[in-house]
N, C-alpha and C positions, 0 to 999 in steps of 0.2 A: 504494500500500500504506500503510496509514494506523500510527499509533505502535504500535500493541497488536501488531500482528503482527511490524513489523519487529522490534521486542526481543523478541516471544516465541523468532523467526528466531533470532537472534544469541548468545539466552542459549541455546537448543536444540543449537547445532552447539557451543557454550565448553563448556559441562555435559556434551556426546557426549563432547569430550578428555577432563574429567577425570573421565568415569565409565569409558573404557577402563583405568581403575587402578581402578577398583570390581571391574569386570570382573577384572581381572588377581588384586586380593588375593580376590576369593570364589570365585574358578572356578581361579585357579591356584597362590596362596601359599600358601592354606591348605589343600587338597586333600595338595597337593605335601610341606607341610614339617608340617600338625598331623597326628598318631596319629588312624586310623580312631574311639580308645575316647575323643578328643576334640573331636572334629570338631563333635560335638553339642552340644558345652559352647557353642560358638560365637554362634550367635544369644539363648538366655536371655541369657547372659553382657552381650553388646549391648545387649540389650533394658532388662535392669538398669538399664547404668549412660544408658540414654537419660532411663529414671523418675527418675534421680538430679538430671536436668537439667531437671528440669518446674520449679518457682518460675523461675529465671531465664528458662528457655523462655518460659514464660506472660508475663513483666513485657514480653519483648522482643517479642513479638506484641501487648500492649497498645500499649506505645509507636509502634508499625510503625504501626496506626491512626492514631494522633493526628499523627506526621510527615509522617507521603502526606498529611491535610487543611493541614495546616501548609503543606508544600510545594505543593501544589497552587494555594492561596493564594498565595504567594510569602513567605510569612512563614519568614525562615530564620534570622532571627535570635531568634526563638521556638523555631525546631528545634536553633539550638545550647543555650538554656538547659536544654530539654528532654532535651537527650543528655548535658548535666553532671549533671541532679540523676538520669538513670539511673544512669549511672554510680556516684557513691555509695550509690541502692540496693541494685545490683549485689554493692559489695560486703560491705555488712549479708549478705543472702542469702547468699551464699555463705559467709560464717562457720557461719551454721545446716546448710547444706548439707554443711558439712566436716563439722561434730558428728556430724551423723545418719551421716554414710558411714563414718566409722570405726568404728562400732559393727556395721552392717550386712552393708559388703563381706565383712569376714569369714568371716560367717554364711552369707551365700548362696553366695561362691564353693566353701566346704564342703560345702552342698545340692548344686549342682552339676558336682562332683566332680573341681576345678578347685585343683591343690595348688601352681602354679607363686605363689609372692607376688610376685614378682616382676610378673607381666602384674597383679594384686589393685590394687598401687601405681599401676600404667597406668590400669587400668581408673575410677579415681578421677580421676585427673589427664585422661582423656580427656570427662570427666563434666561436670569444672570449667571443662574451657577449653570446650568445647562450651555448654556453658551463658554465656560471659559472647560467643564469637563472634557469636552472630545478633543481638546487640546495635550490633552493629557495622556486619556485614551488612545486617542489615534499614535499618540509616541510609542505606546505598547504593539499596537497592531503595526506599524513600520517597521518596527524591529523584530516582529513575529514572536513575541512574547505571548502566545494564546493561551500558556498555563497561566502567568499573572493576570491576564487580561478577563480568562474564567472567572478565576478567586475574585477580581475585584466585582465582577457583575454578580456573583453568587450573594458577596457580603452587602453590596447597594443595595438587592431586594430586598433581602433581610431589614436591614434596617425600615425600609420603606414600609414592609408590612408592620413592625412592627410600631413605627410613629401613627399611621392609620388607623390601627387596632386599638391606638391608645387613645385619638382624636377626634377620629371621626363621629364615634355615639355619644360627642356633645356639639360638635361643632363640623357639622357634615361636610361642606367645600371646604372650607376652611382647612381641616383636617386633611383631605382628600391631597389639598397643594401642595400643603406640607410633606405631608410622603413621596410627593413629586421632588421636592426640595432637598430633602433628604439621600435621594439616588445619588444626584450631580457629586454632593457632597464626598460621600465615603468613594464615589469614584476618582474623586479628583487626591484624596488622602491615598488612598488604596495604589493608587497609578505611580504617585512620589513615591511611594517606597517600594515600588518597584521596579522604579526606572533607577533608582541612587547606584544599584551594581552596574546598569548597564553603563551609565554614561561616569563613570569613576576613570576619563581619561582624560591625559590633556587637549584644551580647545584646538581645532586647527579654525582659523581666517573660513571665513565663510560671507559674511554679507556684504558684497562688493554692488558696485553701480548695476551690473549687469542680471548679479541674484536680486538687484529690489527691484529690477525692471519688468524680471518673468515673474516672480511672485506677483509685484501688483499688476499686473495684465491678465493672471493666472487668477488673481481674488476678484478683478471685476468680471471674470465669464464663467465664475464660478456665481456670484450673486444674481448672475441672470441666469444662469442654469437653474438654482436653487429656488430664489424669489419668484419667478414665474409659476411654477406650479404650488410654491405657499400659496402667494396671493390668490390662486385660484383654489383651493383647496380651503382657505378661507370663507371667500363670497360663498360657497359652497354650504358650509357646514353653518353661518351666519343665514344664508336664506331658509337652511331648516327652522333655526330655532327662531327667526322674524317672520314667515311665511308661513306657516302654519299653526296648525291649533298645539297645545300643548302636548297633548295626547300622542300626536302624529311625531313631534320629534324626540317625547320620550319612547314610542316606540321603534323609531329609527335607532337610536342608542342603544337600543337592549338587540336586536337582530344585528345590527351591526357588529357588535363587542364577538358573535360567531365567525364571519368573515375575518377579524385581529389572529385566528388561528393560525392561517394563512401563512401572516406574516411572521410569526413564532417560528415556522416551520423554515423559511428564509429567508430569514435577516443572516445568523449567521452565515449563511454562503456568501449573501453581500458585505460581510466583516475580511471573509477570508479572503477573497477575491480579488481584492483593491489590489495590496502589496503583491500580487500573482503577475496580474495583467500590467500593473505599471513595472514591473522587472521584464516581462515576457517584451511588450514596448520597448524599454532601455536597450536590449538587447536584441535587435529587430526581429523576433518572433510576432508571432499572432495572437491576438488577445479571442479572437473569435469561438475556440473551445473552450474557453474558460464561461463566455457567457450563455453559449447554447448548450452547455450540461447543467447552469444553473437554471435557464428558463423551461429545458425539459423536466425537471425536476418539478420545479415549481406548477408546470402544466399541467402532468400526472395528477400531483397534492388538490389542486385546484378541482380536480375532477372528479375526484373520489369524494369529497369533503361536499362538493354540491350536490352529487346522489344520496349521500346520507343525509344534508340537510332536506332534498323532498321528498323523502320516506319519514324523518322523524323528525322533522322542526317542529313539532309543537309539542312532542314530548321533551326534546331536549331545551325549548324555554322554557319548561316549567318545571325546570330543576333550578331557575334563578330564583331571589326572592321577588315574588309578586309577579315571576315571569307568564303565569298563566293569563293576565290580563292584558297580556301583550300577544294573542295566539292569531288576532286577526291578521299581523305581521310577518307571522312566520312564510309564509310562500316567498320572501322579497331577501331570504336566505340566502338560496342557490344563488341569485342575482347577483349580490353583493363579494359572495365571492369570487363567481366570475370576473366583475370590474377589478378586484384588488389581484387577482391574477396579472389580466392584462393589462395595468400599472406599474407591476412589478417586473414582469418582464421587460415593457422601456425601462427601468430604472437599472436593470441588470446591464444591458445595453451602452445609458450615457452613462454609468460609475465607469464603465470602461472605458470607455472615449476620456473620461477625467483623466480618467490614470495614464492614459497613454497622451496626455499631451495633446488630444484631438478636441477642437470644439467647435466643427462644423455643423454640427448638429442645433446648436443652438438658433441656425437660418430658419429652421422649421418648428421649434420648440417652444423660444418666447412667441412668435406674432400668433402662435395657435392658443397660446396661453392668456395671450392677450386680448384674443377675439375670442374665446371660449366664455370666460365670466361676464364679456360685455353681450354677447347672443342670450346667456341663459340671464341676465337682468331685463334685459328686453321680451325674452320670452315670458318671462314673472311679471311684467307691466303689461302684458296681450292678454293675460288670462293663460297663457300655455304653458307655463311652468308653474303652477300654484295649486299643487296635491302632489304629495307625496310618490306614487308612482310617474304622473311624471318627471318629476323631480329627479328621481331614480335612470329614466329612461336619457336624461343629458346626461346624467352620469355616466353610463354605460355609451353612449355614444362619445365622449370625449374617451375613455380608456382606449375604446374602439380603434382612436384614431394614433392618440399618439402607441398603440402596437404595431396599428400600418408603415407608419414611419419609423419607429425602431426596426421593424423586420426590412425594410426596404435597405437601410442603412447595415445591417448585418451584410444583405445579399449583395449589395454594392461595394463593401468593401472590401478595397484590391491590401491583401498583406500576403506577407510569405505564408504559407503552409505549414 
C-alpha cells in the first residue's frame, strides 16, 4: 500500500472520531436544545461567519502550496521562515477582519432573526480562531504529519463536544458557537506542539521580492476561487432562513445534517491530496489520478447513501430529536446528496488546479458564481424560487453545472501520463 493511501486510511478512521461530535452537535444538540423558530438560523449563521474567514482562509491555502514544495524538497528550514512571516501577516488580517465584523455581525445576525449577543460574540471569535487554525494545520498537512494532524483533530472534537454538552442546555446558540470556538483553539495548540520537532532547524532566506510576488498573486486567485462560491453559498442558505416559513428551513437543516455524511466520508481524501498533487505538479507529473480516484470514490458513497436515504429517510429522521416532525422532508434526502456529490467533485478538481499552480479555471468559476446568486435572487423576486423545493431545484442545477465544467477541465487537460 503505497503513502497516499495509507494517510488517506488513517486521516479517514481520526476524522470518522471527530466527526461522531459533528454528528452528535447537528443531529442531536441542536435539534434537542435550539427552538424549532431557530433551528434555521443555524447554517446562514455558519455560513456567515465561515465568509468572515476567507482572507486568512485564502493566505493559508497559499502558503499550504509553497510548504508541500518546500517540504517535499527537504527544504524546512525555508518552511520555518515561511511560517514566521505568515504569521505576522496573519495578524495584519485579522485587524481588518475585526473592523469589518463589528460592523457587520450585527447587521446580519438581525436579518436572521438571531437576538441571543451572546452566540453574535461567539460567532466572531469562532470566525477568528478559525481563520488563523489552518495556518497551522495546513503546516502539518505540508509536511505530511497525518499522525499529528489525526491526534490534533481527534482532541478538537473532544473538546468541542465537551464545551456543548456543558452549554448548550442553558444557553442553546450561544453554547453551540462556543464549541465551534473551541475546535480552532486546541487545533491551533495541538499543531504548535507538533510542529516544534519539525521545524527545530536553522532559518534558511526565504521571503524575497519574487516569493511576495507569487504569494500575493497566489492569495488574490485564491480569494476569488474561495469567495465566489462562499458568497454564493451564502445568498443560498440566507434565502432559506428569509424566504420561507420557519418550519420549511428548520426542516431543510434537519434533512440536510444526512447529506454532511457525504462529506465525513471525503474530506479526508481532500486533506491528503493537496500535498500529492502539488508535489506530482513540482515534478511535472499528473495531478489527474489523484483526483478521479477521489471523485470515483466519492460517486460510488454518493450512490449508495441516496438508495438508502429512499428506502429509509423517514425512519432514519426519526432517530433525531423531534426528527419525526420533520418526515414531510425526508424524500428531499437522496436530493441533497446528490448536489453535495457533485460539488465535491468540482472541488476535488480546482484543490488540484490550486496545488498545481493552475488557475485557469477560475474564467469559468467566478462569472458562474457571480451570475448564479444574482438568477436565483431574481428568481425569488418572480415568484420562482420561493418554496423550498424549488429552492432545492437551483441548487441542484448550479452543482449540475459547475460538474460540467470541472469534468470538461479534467478531459481537456493536456499533462504527462
Amino acid at each position: 500500500m503505497d503513502g497516499f493511501a495509507k494517510s488517506a486510511i488513517l486521516l479517514f478512521f481520526a476524522l470518522r472520531m471527530g466527526d461522531v461530535v459533528n454528528v452528535a452537535a447537528g443531529m442531536w444538540f441542536v435539534p434537542r436544545y435550539v427552538s424549532p423558530e431557530d433551528i434555521g438560523a443555524v447554517l446562514p449563521v455558519t455560513s456567515f461567519a465561515t465568509f468572515l474567514s476567507l482572507p486568512v482562509f485564502a493566505f493559508a491555502m497559499t502558503v499550504m502550496k509553497e510548504s508541500a514544495c518546500l517540504s517535499a524538497d527537504g527544504r524546512r528550514g525555508k518552511v520555518k521562515s515561511l511560517l514566521k512571516g505568515v504569521f505576522i501577516a496573519v495578524a495584519a488580517i485579522l485587524v481588518v477582519v475585526l473592523a469589518v465584523s463589528a460592523v457587520a455581525v450585527p447587521h446580519f445576525l438581525a436579518a436572521m432573526r438571531v437576538s441571543d449577543g451572546a452566540a453574535g460574540f461567539l460567532v466572531v471569535a469562532a470566525a477568528f480562531l478559525g481563520c488563523v487554525a489552518p495556518v497551522y494545520t495546513d503546516a502539518l498537512q505540508s509536511l505530511k504529519r497525518f499522525r499529528a494532524l489525526a491526534a490534533v483533530e481527534i482532541a478538537g472534537a473532544a473538546l468541542r463536544f465537551l464545551t456543548m454538552l456543558a452549554l448548550m442546555p442553558f444557553r442553546a446558540l450561544a453554547g453551540y458557537f462556543a464549541g465551534q470556538t473551541a475546535l480552532p483553539l486546541c487545533r491551533m495548540a495541538g499543531s504548535v506542539l507538533a510542529l516544534r520537532r519539525d521545524l527545530a532547524v536553522p532559518a534558511e532566506p526565504f521571503w524575497d521580492r519574487a516569493a511576495v510576488r507569487r504569494i500575493a498573486m497566489a492569495f488574490l486567485a485564491v480569494v476569488l476561487y474561495q469567495g465566489a462560491p462562499m458568497a454564493a453559498s451564502l445568498v443560498e442558505q440566507s434565502m432559506l432562513r428569509t424566504g420561507l416559513p420557519a418550519i420549511d428551513s428548520a426542516g431543510y437543516y434537519m434533512v440536510s445534517r444526512f447529506s454532511d455524511f457525504l462529506h465525513y466520508l471525503t474530506f479526508p481524501l481532500m486533506l491528503v491530496m493537496f500535498p500529492y498533487t502539488a508535489t506530482a505538479a513540482r515534478r511535472g507529473g499528473s495531478t489527474r489520478p489523484f483526483v478521479l480516484k477521489c471523485a470515483a470514490a466519492t460517486l460510488a458513497a454518493a450512490a449508495l447513501m441516496a438508495a438508502v436515504y429512499s428506502i429509509f429517510g423517514r425512519e432514519l429522521l426519526a432517530l433525531m430529536p423531534h426528527g419525526s416532525d420533520y418526515a414531510a422532508y425526508a424524500p428531499y434526502m437522496p436530493w441533497l446528496v446528490a448536489i453535495t456529490a457533485l460539488t465535491t467533485c468540482q472541488v476535488f478538481y480546482t484543490n488540484a488546479e490550486v496545488s498545481a499552480g493552475r488557475f485557469g479555471f477560475l474564467a469559468w468559476l467566478v462569472p458562474l458564481h457571480a451570475a448564479y446568486p444574482l438568477a436565483l435572487c431574481v428568481a425569488a423576486a418572480c415568484g420562482a424560487a420561493n418554496d423550498l423545493p424549488a429552492l432545492i431545484m437551483w441548487f441542484g442545477a448550479a452543482s449540475a453545472l459547475r460538474f460540467a465544467f470541472a469534468t470538461c477541465g479534467i478531459i481537456l487537460r493536456h499533462e504527462l501520463p
